[in-house]
Structures are given as C-alpha cells and as structure tokens.
C-alpha positions as CSV (number, residue, x, y, z in Angstrom):
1,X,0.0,0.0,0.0
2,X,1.5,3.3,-1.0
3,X,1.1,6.0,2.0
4,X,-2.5,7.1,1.9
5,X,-1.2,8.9,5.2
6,X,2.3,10.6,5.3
7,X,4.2,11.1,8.4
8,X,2.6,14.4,10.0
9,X,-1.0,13.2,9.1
10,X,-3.9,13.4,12.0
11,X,-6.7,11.8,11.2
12,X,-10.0,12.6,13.1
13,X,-12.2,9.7,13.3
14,X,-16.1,10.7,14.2
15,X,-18.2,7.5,15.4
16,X,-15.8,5.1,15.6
17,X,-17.7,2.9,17.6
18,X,-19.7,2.3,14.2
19,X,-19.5,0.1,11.5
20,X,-18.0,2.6,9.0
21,X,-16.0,4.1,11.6
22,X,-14.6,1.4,12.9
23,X,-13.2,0.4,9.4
24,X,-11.6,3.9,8.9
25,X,-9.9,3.5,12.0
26,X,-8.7,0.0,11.7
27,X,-7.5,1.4,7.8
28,X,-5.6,4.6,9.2
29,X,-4.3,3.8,12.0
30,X,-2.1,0.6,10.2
31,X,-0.7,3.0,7.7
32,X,2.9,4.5,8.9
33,X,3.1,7.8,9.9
34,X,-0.7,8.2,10.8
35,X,-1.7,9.5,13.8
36,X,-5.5,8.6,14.6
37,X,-7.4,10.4,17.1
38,X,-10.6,8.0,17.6
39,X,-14.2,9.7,18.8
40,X,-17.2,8.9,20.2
41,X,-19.8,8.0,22.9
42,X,-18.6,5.2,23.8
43,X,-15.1,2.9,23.3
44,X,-15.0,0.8,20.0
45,X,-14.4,-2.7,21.4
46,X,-10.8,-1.7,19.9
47,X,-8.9,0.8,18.8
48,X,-6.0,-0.9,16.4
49,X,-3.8,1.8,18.3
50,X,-5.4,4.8,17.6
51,X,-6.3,7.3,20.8
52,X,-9.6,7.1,21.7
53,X,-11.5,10.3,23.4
54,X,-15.2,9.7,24.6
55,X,-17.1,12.8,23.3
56,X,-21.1,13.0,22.7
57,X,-21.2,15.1,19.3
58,X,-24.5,16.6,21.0
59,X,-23.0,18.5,23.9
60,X,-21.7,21.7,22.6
61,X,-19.5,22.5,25.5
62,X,-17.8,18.9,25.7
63,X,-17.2,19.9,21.8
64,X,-15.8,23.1,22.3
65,X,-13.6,21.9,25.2
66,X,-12.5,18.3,23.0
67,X,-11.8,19.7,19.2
68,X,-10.9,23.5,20.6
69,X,-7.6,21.4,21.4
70,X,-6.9,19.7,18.6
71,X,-4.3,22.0,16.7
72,X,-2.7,19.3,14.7
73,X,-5.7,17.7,13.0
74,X,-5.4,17.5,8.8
75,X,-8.0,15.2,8.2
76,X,-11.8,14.3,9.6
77,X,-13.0,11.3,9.0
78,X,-17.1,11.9,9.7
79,X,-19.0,8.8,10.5
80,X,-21.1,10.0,13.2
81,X,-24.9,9.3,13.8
82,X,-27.7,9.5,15.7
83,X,-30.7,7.5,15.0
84,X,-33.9,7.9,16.9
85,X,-35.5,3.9,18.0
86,X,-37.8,3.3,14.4
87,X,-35.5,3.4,12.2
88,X,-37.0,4.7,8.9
89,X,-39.6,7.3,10.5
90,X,-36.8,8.9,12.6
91,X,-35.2,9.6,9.8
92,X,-38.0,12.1,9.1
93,X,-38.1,13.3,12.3
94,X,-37.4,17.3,12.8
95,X,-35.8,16.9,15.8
96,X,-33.2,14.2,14.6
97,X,-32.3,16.3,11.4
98,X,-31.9,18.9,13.9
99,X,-29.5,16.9,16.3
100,X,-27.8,15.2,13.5
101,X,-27.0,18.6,11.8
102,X,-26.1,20.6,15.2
103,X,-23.1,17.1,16.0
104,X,-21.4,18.2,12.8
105,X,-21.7,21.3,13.7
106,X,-20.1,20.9,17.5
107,X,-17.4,19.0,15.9
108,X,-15.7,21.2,13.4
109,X,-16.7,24.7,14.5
110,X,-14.5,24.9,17.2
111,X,-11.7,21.8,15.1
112,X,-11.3,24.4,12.2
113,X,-10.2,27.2,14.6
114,X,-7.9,25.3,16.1
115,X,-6.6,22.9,13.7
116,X,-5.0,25.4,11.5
117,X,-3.4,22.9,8.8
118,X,-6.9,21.2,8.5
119,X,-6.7,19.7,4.8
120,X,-9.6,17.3,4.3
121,X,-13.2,16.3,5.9
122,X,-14.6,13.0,4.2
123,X,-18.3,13.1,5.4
124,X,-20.3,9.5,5.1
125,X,-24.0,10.0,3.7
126,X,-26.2,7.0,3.1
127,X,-29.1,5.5,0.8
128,X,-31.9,8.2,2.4
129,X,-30.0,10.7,0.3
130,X,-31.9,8.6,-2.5
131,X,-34.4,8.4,-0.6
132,X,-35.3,5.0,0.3
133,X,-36.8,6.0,3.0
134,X,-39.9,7.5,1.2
135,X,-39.7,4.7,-2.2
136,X,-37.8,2.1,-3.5
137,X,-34.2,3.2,-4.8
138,X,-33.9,3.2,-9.1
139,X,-30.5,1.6,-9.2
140,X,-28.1,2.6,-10.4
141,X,-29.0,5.6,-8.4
142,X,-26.5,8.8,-9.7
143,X,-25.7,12.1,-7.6
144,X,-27.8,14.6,-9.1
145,X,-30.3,12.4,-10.6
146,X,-31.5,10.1,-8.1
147,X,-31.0,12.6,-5.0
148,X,-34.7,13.5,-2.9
149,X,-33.5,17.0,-2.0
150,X,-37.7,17.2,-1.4
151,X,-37.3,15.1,1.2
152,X,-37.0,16.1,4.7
153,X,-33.7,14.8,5.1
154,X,-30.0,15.6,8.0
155,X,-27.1,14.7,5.0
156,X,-29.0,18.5,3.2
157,X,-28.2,20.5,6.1
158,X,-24.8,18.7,6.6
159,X,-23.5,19.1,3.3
160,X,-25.1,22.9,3.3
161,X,-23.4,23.7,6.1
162,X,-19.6,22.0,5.0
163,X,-20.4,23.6,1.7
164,X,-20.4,27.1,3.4
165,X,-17.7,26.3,6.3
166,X,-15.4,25.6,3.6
167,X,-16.0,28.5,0.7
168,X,-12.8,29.8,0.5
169,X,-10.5,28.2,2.9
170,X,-7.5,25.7,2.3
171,X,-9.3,22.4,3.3
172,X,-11.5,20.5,1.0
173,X,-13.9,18.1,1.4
174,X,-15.2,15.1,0.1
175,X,-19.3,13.1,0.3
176,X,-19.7,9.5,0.0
C-alpha cells in the first residue's frame, strides 16, 4: 500500500464505535506515519492503536472543550450518527435532522479554529439521500439524478453547512 497517510497526518475519526468508523480506524491507524485520534460516545471494542477520546457530538460545551484542542488535525473522517428507535420514521423526524446537523456542527466549528493545517473532511452519507426512506431506490441511483433534495432529510443541512464552512479556505472536502 502506497502512504494514503504521510508522516505528519492526524486523522479525526467521528463515530468510531460504528461500523463505518470502525473500518476507517482499523485502515488509518495501520498506515505509517498516521496519527489517529478516535471519537465517540462510547469505546469501540478496539482501537488498532489509535487514541480514543469519549465525546457526545450533541454537547456543545464537551465539543468546544475536545476539538478547541486539537491543533494538529489534517483530516476528519465523519461517520457519526444519531438514529432515533424506528428506524426509517426517525429519519423524518425534525428533531433528529436537527441533532444530527447541530453534531457536525459541534465538531468542526471549534476543530477548524484550532486545527490550522486542516486539509480534508470526508463526510459518510447514506441511501436516504436517495431516498429509500420514502420509495424504493432506481438503481443505479447517480448524484444529481437520483437525490430526494424534497425530502426532509439531516445529509442536506450537513453538506449545506460544510459547503459554506469551507468557501474559500485551504481544506476541502469530500461526500460518499
């Protein structure tokens, strides 16, 4: 494997306790020269070396205090959730869009003040961007095409809000 991280890399993982999260951590922290800075609620069951710091994405001060910190940072790896107990109608649910959108939010407002050589976020979205929450998915389902924008939905405000916390700076960002 060529370097995907070079020495002086910091990778952020957010919900590493989860299934996508977990395999970003287990992938970074075995390249050389990684650092990885594993986060959330509660411990993964384990951390393939990376540091793990206990931080719920929906407590703005903990936030502030945890990421204000973190000057060294270059790259967030965003798998966080929260899901509400029925799965597919809390997906809906004004109040979980709401919570979901605010974690991202706690996270890198205070990350991108301090973490001043910030270079990439990677944020994880899922099939309710297609909407499968409302109808059945057309496959192959294309950005653009397939997308239910009309469709109460957290991954909108998410990527509204990256979209406009990055205009202009030296960080970039990526959407899968």
């Amino acid at each position: 494997r060529s370097g995907v991280c070079m020495p002086r890399k910091v990778v952020l993982i957010a919900g590493a306790s989860g299934l996508v999260g977990y395999a970003a951590m287990k992938h970074f922290a075995s390249e050389p020269g990684c650092e990885v800075i594993a986060v959330s609620r509660r411990p993964p069951d384990t951390t393939f070396g990376a540091h793990f710091l206990a931080v719920d994405l929906t407590d703005t001060h903990d936030c502030a205090r945890a990421f204000g910190a973190m000057q060294h940072v270059t790259h967030v790896v965003y798998a966080a959730l929260y899901e509400r107990p029925g799965l597919i109608v809390g997906w809906r649910e004004t109040e979980q869009i709401a919570l979901n959108d605010r974690m991202l939010r706690n996270l890198l407002d205070p990350l991108e003040r301090a973490a001043r050589n910030l270079q990439h976020v990677s944020l994880l979205q899922g099939t309710k961007a297609y909407g499968v929450h409302v109808q059945p998915m057309k496959i192959p389902a294309r950005e653009g095409r397939s997308d239910r924008r009309d469709v109460p939905n957290f991954y909108w405000n998410q990527e509204a809000f990256l979209r406009e916390k990055q205009a202009g700076k030296g960080w970039h960002f990526s959407i899968f």
